[in-house]
Structures are given as structure tokens and as C-alpha cells.
C-alpha positions in Angstrom: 22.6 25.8 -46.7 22.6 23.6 -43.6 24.1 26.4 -41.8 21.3 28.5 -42.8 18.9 26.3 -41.8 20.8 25.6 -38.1 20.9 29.5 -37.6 17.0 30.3 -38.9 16.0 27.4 -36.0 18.1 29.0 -33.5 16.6 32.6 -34.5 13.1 31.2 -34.3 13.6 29.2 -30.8 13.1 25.9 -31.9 14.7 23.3 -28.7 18.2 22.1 -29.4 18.0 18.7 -29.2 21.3 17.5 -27.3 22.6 13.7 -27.3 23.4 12.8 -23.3 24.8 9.4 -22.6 24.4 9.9 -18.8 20.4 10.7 -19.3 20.0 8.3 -22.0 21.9 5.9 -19.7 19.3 7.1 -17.0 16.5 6.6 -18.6 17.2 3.2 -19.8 17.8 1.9 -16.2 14.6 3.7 -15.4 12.6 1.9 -17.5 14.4 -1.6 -16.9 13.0 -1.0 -13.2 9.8 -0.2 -14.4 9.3 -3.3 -16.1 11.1 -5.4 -13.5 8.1 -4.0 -11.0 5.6 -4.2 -13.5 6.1 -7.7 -14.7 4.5 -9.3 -11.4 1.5 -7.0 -12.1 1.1 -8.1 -15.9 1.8 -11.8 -14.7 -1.2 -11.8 -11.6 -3.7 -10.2 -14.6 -3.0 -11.7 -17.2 -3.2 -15.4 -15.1 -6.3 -14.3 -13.8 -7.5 -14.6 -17.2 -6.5 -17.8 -18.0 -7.5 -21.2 -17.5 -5.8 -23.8 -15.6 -4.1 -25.5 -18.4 -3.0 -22.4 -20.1 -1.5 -20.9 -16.7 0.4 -24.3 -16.4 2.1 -24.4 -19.9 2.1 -20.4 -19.6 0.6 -20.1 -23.1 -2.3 -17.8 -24.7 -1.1 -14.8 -24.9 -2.1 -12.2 -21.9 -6.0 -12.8 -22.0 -5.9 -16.3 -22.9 -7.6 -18.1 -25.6 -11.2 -17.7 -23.4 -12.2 -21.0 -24.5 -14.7 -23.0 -22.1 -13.3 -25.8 -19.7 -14.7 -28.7 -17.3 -14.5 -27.5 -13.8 -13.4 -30.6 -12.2 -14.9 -29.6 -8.7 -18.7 -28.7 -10.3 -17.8 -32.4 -11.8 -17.2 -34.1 -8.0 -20.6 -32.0 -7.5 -22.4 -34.8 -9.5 -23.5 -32.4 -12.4 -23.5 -32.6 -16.2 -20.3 -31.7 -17.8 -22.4 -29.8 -20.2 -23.3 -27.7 -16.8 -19.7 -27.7 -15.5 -18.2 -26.2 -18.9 -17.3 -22.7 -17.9 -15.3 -19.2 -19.5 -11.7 -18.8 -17.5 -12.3 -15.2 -17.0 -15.9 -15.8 -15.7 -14.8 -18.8 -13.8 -11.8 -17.1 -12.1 -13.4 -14.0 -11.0 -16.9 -15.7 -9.5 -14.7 -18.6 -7.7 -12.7 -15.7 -6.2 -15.7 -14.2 -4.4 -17.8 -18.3 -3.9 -15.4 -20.0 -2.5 -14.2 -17.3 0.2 -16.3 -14.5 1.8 -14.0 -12.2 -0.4 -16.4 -9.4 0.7 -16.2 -9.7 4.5 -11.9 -10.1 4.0 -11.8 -6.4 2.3 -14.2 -4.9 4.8 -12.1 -6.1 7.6 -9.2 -4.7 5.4 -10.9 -1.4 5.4 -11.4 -1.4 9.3 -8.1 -2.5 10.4 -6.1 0.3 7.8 -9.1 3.2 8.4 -8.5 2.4 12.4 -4.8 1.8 12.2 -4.2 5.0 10.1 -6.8 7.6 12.3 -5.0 6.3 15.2 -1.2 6.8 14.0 -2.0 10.7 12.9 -4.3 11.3 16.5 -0.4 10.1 17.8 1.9 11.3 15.3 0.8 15.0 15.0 1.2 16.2 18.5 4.5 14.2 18.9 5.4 15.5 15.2 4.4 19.4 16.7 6.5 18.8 19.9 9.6 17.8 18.2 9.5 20.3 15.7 8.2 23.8 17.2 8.1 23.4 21.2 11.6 23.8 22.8 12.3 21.7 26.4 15.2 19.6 27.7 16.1 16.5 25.6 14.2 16.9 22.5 17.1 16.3 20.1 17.6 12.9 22.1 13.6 11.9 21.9 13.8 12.6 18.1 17.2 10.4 18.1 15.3 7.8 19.4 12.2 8.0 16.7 15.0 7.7 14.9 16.3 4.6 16.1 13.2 3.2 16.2 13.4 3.2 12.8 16.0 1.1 12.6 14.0 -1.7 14.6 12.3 -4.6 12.2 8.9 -5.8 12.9 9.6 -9.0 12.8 12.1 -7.9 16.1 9.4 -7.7 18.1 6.8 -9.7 17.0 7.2 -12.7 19.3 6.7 -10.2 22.8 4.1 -8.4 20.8 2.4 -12.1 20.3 3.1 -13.2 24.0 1.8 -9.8 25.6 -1.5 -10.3 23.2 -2.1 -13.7 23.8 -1.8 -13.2 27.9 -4.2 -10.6 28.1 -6.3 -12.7 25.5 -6.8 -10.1 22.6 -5.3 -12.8 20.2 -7.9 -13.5 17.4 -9.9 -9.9 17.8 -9.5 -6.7 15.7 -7.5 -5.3 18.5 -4.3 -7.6 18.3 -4.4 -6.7 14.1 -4.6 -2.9 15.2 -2.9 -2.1 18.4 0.8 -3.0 17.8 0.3 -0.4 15.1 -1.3 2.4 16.8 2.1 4.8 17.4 4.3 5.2 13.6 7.6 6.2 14.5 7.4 6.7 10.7 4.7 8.7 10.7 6.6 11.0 13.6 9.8 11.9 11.5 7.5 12.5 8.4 5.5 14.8 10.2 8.2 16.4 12.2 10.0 17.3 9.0 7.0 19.0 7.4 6.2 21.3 10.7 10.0 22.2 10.4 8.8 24.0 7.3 5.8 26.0 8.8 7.1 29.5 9.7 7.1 30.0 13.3 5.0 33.4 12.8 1.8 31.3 12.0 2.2 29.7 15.0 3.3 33.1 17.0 -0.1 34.5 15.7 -2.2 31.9 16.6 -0.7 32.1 20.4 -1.6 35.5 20.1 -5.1 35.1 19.1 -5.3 32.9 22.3 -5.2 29.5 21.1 -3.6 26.8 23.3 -1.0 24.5 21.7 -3.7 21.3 21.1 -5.5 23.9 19.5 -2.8 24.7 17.5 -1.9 21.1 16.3 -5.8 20.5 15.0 -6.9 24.1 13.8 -3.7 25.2 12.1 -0.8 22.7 11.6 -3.4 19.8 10.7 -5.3 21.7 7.4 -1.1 22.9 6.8 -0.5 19.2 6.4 -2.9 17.9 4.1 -0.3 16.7 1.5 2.1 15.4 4.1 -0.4 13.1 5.5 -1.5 11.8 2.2 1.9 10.9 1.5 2.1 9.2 5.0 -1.6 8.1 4.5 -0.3 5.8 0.9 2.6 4.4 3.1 0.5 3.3 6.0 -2.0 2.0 4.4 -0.2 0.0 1.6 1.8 -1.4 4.5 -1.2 -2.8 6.2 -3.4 -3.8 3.8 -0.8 -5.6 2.1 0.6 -7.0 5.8 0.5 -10.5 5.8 3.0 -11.6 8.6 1.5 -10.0 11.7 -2.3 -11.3 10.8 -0.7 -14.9 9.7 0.0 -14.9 13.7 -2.6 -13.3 15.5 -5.5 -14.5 13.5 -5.5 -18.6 14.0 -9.1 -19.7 13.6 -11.3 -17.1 13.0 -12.2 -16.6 9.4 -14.0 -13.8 9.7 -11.4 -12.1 11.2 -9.5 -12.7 8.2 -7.4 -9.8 5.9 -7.3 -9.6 2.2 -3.9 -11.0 2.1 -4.9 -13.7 4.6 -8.1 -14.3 1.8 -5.1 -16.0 -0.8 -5.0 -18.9 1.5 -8.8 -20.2 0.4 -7.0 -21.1 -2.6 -3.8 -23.0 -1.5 -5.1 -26.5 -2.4 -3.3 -30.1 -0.5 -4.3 -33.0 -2.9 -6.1 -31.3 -5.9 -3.1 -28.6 -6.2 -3.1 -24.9 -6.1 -5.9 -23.2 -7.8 -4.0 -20.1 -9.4 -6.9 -18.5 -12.0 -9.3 -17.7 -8.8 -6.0 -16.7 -6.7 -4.5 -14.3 -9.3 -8.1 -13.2 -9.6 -8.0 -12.7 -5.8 -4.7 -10.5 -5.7 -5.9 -8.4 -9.0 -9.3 -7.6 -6.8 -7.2 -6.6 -3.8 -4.8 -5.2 -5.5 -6.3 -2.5 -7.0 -8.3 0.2 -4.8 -4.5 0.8 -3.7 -3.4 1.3 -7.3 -6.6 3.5 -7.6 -6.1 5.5 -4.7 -2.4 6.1 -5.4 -3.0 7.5 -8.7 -5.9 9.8 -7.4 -3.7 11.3 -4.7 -0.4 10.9 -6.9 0.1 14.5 -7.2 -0.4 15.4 -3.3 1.6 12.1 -2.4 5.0 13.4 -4.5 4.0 17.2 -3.4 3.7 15.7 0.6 7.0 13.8 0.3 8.4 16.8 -1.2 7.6 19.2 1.4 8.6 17.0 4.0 12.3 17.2 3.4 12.4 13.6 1.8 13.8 12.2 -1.3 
């Protein structure tokens, strides 16, 4: 009867479920990455939640038990503890925007990655369109030095970068957080490796119909490129927005001049201790326009990375 039953699901095209010990093995090393990633994220929310006490002996569950606590520092203040009783999730959240100009550190944020970003693709894509479609003597040794480049850490350079900055006295402006940044070697190869895919006929037509070859770049490779430069557009600015290094050194006194990452230090305390509910609060509001915009372009950033030969 069993056999009957076997042979009627094949005859009907019902799946076959298989057992595979190398995909079952896959998966499970999958997911233990996924969590591994994943458990600072559930850590920074779920502290943001809490209050001091319950972040310390890492109790409450993820929320917290959202019951009301003195705030020591409306206490210093002079007011009425029944005044300076507050929720952890309120408390956490309003501190993170009181006590540092949290506003002003994303705007700059937004300024420094929008500028950094328009910049690297006005570079990249005729660089990108030289390498890939224009033949001339020693192209296969420029690209083997983008290459290289590659290989060359930020924090290689940052010391000449600093000195060169701070002698021409752009140190503490928006041009010392945005210039060293301006050309992404990056940004080059990624693009390169797309154009290698655009048939040369489009660009054969396009000569004919009389354009020149900057005309080319921004009226047909450029609208071609869309989901390559989203991919590139998620790498640059994650990288930036999340940079913490190069604005820890260039930016020494300025506050407004400060970046989201550099925003975490309003709540590094000396004597009273770290304040880690209004920090994690801090991190979760940075945090996540990124995770927002990746999972809007999410589709176009695999489909970019795709296309461009990467994987």
C-alpha cells in the first residue's frame, strides 16, 4: 500500500523531499552566523529599553520590566523625587536627543555621506568607463593599480592625510571629513566590472548618433547602472556613516561638527559611570535609516552586486 501511495505522489508531481547533510549542514552554519550578527542588534534594543539597574544585572527580559526610576541627575537638579521618577523607555530615548544635539549629529551625517557618495560616482564612472570600454596604452597596469589600492588600509594613511589637512588648516571643517574620501578605488573596480557587461554595440550606436564619450558615461552607461550604484551606494554609505576613526581625528573641538558615531561620546561618563540606556538608545536611532534603506533597495543591491561580476 505504501508503494501505492509513493507512486500516486510521484504520478501527481508532489516534491520529493530529499534528506542532504551537506545543505542541512549549510543551513545550520547559516543561521549560527545570523544570530552571531544579530545578537549585538537584539542586545543595543533591547538595553535601550531598560533601566540602569536592569542593564547592569542584565535582567528583565528584552523590554524590561518598564517600571519608574529616580533619575539621579534631575535629583542633583534640586527637584522632587516624585518629579525625577521616570519610564526607562521614555527616559532613554528623550536623554538621547537632551543631552546631545542628536539632530544636528545626523544632519551632519547626511551631508558628509550625500557629499562623500555624489563625489565618488562624479569620479568613479568615467574612470570605471575608461578602464572598461576605451582602449589606450597601459590600461591593464592603471586597473592593476585600483587594484592594489585596494589592498591599502585606511588607517595606512591616515597620519599624512592628518598632517597634509592640518597644514593647509582644513582640520575641524566638513572638508577634512569629506575630501580624503572623494576618489573610491572601490567604487572604480565595482563600476568597471558592470560596464564590462554592457555590450559594446550600445556604445557603437551612441558614437554613431554623434554623442561624445562624457556624453556617453551620463546619458547611457549611468541610467545602465542604476543597480550597480545602489549596491556601491549601501557600501559607501554604511562605511561612512558608521566611520568613527577618521572623524575621532579630524574633528577635535567642534561639536557641531560632530558625526553620529562621534554623538556616543555625550554619553561616556568619568565619575558618575557610563550611561548605557540613553547610549543604546543613541546607536538604535542611528542605526536604523541604514537598516531601512538596505531593506528598501535590498533587491537592486543583490541584483547590482550580481551584475557586477561579484560574489
Amino acid at each position: 500500500m505504501s508503494d501505492t501511495t509513493l507512486s500516486s505522489s510521484t504520478a501527481v508531481g508532489l516534491p520529493a523531499f530529499r534528506f542532504s547533510a551537506a545543505e542541512t549542514l549549510k543551513h545550520v552554519v547559516l543561521i549560527f552566523g545570523s544570530l552571531i550578527v544579530l545578537l549585538p542588534f537584539y542586545v543595543m534594543v533591547s538595553y535601550s529599553f531598560k533601566s540602569p539597574a536592569e542593564i547592569m544585572q542584565n535582567i528583565g527580559g528584552f523590554f524590561g520590566a518598564q517600571e519608574a526610576f529616580r533619575d539621579d541627575y534631575c535629583i542633583k537638579l534640586g527637584k522632587d523625587v516624585a518629579d525625577c521618577m521616570v519610564t526607562p523607555v521614555i527616559y532613554n530615548y528623550t536623554t538621547a536627543f537632551e543631552k546631545a544635539p542628536l539632530i544636528r549629529y545626523l544632519l551632519n551625517g547626511v551631508i558628509v555621506t550625500a557629499s562623500i557618495f555624489i563625489i565618488q560616482v562624479l569620479v568613479a564612472l568615467p574612470c570605471a568607463y575608461a578602464l572598461a570600454k576605451l582602449r589606450f596604452w597601459g590600461r591593464d597596469a592603471v586597473f592593476g593599480l585600483v587594484l592594489f589600492s585596494l589592498l591599502i588600509p585606511v588607517h595606512a594613511i591616515a597620519l599624512p592625510l592628518y598632517i597634509m589637512l592640518a597644514k593647509v588648516g582644513l582640520t575641524n571643517t566638513y572638508a577634512a571629513l569629506i575630501i580624503p574620501w572623494t576618489i573610491s578605488v572601490f567604487g572604480i573596480f565595482l563600476m568597471r566590472q558592470f560596464f564590462m557587461t554592457v555590450p559594446d554595440d550600445l556604445i557603437d550606436a551612441a558614437r554613431m548618433d554623434g554623442m561624445n564619450e562624457f556624453s556617453i558615461i551620463w546619458n547611457v552607461m549611468l541610467p545602465t547602472a542604476i543597480p550597480a550604484l545602489l549596491a556601491f551606494a549601501i557600501f559607501s554609505v554604511v562605511a561612512h556613516w558608521n566611520d568613527y576613526f577618521w572623524p575621532r581625528i579630524v574633528i577635535t573641538g567642534d561639536r557641531s561638527l560632530f558625526t553620529p558615531p562621534l554623538g556616543l561620546r555625550e554619553f561616556k561618563g568619568d565619575a558618575d559611570g557610563d550611561n548605557f540606556g540613553p547610549m543604546m538608545a543613541t546607536a538604535t536611532i542611528i542605526v536604523a535609516p541604514l537598516i531601512v534603506a538596505f531593506l528598501i533597495a535590498q533587491r537592486r543591491f543583490i541584483e547590482g552586486i550580481t551584475l557586477s561580476g561579484m560574489k
